[in-house]
KEKE-3310 file (N, C-alpha, C; in steps of 0.2 Angstrom, whole numbers, plus 5000, padded with zeros to 4 digits):
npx = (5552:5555:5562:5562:5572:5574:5586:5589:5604:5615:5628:5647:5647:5658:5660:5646:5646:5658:5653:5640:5646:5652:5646:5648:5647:5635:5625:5620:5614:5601:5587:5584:5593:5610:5624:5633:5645:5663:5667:5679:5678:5675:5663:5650:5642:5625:5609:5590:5577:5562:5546:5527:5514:5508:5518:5536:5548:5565:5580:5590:5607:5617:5629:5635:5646:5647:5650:5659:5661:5672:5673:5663:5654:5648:5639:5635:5628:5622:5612:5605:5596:5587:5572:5574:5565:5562:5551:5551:5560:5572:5580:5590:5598:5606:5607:5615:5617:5627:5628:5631:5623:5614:5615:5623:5629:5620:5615:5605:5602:5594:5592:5581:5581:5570:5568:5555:5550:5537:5529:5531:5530:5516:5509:5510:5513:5513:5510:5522:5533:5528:5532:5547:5549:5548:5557:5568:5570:5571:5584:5591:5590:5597:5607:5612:5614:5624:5635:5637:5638:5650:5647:5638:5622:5609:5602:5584:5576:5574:5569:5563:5548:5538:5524:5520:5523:5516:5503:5501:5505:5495:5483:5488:5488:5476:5468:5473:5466:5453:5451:5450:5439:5428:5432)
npy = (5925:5914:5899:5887:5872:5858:5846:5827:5817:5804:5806:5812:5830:5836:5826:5829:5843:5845:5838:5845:5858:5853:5855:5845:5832:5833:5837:5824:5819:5826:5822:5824:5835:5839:5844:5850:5855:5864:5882:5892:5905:5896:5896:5883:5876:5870:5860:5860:5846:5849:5839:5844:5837:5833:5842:5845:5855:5862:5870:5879:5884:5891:5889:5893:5896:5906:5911:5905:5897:5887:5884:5888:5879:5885:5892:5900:5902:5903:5901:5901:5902:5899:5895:5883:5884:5898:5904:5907:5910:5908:5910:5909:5912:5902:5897:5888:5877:5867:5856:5846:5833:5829:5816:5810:5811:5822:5839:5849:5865:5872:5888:5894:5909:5914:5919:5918:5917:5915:5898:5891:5901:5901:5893:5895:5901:5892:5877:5876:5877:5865:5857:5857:5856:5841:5837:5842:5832:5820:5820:5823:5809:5804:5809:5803:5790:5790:5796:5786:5775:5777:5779:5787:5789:5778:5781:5790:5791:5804:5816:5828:5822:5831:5832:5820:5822:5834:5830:5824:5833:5841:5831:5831:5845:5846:5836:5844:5855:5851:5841:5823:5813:5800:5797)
npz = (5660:5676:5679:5690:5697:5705:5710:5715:5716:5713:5720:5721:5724:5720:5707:5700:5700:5690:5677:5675:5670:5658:5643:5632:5637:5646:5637:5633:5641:5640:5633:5614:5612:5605:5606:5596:5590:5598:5599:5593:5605:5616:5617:5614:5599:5598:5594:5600:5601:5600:5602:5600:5599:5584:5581:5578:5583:5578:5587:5587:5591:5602:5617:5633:5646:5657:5668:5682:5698:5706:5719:5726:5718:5709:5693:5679:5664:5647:5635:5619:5606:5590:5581:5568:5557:5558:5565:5581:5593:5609:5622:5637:5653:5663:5679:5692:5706:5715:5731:5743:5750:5767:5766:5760:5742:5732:5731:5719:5713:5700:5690:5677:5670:5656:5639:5629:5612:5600:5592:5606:5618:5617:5624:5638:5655:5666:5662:5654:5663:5670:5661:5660:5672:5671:5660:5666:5677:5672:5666:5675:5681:5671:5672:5683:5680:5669:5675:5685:5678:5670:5655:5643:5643:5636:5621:5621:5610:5597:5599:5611:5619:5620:5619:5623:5638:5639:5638:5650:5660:5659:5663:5676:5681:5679:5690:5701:5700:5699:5708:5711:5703:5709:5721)
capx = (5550:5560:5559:5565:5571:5580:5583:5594:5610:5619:5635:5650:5644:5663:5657:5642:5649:5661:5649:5639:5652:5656:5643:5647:5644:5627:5619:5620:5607:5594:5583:5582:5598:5616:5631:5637:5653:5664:5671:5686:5676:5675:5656:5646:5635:5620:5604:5587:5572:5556:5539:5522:5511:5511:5524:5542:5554:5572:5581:5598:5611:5624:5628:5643:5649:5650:5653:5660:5666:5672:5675:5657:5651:5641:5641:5632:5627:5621:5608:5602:5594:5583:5569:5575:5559:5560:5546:5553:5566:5573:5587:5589:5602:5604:5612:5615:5623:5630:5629:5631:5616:5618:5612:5625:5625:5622:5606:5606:5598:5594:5588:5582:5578:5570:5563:5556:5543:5535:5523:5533:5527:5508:5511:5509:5521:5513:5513:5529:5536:5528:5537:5552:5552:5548:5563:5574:5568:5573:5590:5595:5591:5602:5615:5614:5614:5630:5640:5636:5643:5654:5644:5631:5615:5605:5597:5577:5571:5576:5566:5560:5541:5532:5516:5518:5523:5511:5495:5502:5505:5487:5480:5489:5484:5467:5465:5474:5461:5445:5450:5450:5431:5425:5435)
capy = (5920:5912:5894:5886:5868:5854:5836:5827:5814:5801:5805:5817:5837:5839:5825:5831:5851:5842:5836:5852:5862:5850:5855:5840:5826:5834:5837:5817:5818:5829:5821:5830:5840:5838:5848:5849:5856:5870:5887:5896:5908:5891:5890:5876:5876:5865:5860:5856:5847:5846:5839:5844:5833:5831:5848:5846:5860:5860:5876:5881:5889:5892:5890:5897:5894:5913:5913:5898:5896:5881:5881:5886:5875:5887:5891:5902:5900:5907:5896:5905:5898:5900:5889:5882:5887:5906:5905:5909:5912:5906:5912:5907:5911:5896:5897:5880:5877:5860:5858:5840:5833:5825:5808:5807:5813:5828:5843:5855:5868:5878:5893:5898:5915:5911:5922:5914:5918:5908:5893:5888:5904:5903:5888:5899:5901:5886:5872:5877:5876:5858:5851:5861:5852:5835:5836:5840:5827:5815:5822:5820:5802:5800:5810:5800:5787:5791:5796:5778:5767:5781:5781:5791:5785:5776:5788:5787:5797:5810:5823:5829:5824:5836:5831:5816:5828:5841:5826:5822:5841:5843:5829:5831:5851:5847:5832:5849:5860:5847:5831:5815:5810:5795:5797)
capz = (5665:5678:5680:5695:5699:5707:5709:5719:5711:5719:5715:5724:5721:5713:5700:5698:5697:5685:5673:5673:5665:5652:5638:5627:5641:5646:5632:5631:5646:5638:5627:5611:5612:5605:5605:5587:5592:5601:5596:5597:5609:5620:5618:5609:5595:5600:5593:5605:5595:5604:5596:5602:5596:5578:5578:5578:5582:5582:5588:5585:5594:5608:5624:5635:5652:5658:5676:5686:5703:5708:5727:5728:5716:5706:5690:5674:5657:5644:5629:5616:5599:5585:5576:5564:5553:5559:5569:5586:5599:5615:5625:5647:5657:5669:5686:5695:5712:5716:5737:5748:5754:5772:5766:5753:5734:5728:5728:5713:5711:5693:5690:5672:5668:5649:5636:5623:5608:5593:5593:5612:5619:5616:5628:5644:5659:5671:5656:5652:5670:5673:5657:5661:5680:5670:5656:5670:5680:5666:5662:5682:5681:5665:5673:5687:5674:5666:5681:5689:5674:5665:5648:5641:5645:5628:5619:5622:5605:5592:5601:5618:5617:5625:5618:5630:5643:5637:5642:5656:5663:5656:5667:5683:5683:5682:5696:5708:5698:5700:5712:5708:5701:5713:5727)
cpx = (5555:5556:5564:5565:5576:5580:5591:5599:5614:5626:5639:5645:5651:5663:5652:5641:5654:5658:5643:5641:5654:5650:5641:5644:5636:5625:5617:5615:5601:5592:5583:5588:5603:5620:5633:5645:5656:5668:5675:5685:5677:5666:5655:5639:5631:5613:5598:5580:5567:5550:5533:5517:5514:5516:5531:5545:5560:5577:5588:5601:5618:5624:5635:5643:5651:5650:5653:5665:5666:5671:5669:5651:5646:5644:5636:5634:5622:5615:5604:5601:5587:5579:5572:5572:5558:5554:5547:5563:5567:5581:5584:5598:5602:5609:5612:5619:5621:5631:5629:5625:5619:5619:5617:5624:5625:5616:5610:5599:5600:5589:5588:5577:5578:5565:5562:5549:5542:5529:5525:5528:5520:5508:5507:5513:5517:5515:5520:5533:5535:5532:5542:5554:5552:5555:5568:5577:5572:5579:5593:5595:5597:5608:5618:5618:5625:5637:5643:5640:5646:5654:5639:5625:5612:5600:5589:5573:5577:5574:5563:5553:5539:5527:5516:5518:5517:5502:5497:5501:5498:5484:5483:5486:5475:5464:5467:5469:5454:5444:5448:5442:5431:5429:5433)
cpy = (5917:5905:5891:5878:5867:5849:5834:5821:5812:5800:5811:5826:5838:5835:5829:5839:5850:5841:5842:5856:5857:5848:5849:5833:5825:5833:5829:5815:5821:5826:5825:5835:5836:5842:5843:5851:5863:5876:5889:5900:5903:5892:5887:5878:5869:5865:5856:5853:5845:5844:5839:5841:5831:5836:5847:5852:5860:5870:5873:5886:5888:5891:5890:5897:5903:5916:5906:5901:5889:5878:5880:5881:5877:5891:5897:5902:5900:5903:5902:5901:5900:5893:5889:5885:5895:5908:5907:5908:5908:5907:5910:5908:5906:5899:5892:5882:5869:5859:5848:5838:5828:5818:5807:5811:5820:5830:5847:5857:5874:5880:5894:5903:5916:5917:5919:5917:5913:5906:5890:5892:5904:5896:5892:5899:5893:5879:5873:5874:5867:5854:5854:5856:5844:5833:5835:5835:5821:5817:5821:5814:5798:5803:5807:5792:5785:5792:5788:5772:5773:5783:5783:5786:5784:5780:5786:5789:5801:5817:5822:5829:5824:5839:5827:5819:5830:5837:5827:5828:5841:5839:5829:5839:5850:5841:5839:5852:5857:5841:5827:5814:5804:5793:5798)
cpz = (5668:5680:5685:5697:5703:5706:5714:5717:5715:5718:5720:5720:5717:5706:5698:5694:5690:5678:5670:5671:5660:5646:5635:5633:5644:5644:5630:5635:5646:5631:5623:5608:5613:5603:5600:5587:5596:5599:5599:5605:5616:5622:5613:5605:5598:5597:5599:5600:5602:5601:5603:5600:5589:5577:5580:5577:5583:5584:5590:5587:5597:5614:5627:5643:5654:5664:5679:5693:5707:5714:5728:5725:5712:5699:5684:5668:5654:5636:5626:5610:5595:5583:5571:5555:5553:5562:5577:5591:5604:5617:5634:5648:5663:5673:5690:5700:5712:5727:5738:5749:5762:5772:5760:5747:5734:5726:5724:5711:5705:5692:5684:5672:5659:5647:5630:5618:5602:5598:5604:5617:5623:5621:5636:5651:5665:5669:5655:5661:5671:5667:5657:5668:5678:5664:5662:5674:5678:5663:5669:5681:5676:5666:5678:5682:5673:5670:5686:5684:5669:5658:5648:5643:5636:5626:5619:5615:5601:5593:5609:5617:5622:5625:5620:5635:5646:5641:5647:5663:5662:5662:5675:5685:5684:5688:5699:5705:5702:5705:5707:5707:5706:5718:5734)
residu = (UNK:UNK:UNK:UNK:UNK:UNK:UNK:UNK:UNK:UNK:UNK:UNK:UNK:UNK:UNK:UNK:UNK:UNK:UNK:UNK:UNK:UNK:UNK:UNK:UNK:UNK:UNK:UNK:UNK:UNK:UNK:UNK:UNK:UNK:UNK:UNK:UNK:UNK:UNK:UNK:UNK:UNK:UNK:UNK:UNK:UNK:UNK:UNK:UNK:UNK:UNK:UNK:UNK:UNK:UNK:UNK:UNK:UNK:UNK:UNK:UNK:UNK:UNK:UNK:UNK:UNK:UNK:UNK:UNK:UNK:UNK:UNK:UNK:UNK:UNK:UNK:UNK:UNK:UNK:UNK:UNK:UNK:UNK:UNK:UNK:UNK:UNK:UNK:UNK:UNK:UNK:UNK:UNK:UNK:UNK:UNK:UNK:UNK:UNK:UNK:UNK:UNK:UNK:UNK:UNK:UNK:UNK:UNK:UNK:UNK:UNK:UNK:UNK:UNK:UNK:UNK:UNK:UNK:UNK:UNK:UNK:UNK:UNK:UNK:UNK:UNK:UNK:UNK:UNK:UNK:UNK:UNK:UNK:UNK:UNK:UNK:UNK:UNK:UNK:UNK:UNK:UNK:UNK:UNK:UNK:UNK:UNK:UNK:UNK:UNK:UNK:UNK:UNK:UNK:UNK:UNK:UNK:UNK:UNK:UNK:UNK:UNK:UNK:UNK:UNK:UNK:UNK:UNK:UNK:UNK:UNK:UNK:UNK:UNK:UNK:UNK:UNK:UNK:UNK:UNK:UNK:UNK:UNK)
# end
């Protein structure tokens, strides 16, 4: 399944390319997820927790920086992890590019190509997508965040919850499914 966003950050594109490649400073912008540390290889162990309602998952992994180019500001990388419980998978290859906007700042666009199985899975690829466009969302704002005044943004949680997501995705597909009742 390929998932496809962007967002746009008011900040130079060589900050912002900057800060993309730098694993540990990220992960400080995604709820849920922290870089535990780095290996000789020069990837990062990383865990991401997300809770579905009453369900917490935490998955366990890697991730690796395995193609970069600076000039053009684009970059690949590599996430793979496990549930912790043994109940599923998740691996993405991301691709992100870093361009100018005319107005200032800085568009990015990233591409993941995710295959995931378990309890995340049984999700379906549209639900998935709209809390995939709404973490991102909220991981731009805290990289603007942290770019803006040079510290990590405060943490909001112990986990990505994407059982408030998960309503919220649920109620906006069905106003496009049904329209707005008394309108």
């Amino acid at each position: 399944m390929i998932i496809e966003n962007e967002f746009d950050v008011a900040a130079t594109p060589d900050e912002v390319y900057k800060l993309m490649l730098d694993p540990e400073r990220v992960g400080t912008c995604i709820t849920g997820a922290q870089v535990t540390g780095r290996r000789e290889d020069g990837s990062y162990d990383a865990n991401v927790t997300v809770k579905l309602g009453p369900v917490k998952m935490t998955y366990r992994g890697t991730i690796a920086i395995v193609e970069s180019d600076a000039a053009a500001r684009t970059a690949t990388m590599l996430a793979k992890g496990a549930e912790e419980r043994g109940q599923g998978t998740a691996q993405a290859t991301l691709t992100m590019a870093v361009t100018e906007r005319d107005a200032g700042g800085s568009h990015v666009n990233v591409s993941a190509d995710m295959l995931v199985t378990g309890r995340v899975a049984q999700m379906g690829r549209g639900v998935m997508q709209d809390v995939a466009r709404r973490m991102i969302g909220q991981m731009a704002q805290n990289m603007e965040a942290l770019l803006a005044g040079g510290a990590p943004p405060a943490a909001t949680g112990d986990a990505v919850s994407a059982g408030s997501m998960l309503g919220s995705v649920v109620a906006d597909r069905a106003k496009r499914i049904f329209g707005s009742q008394g309108e």
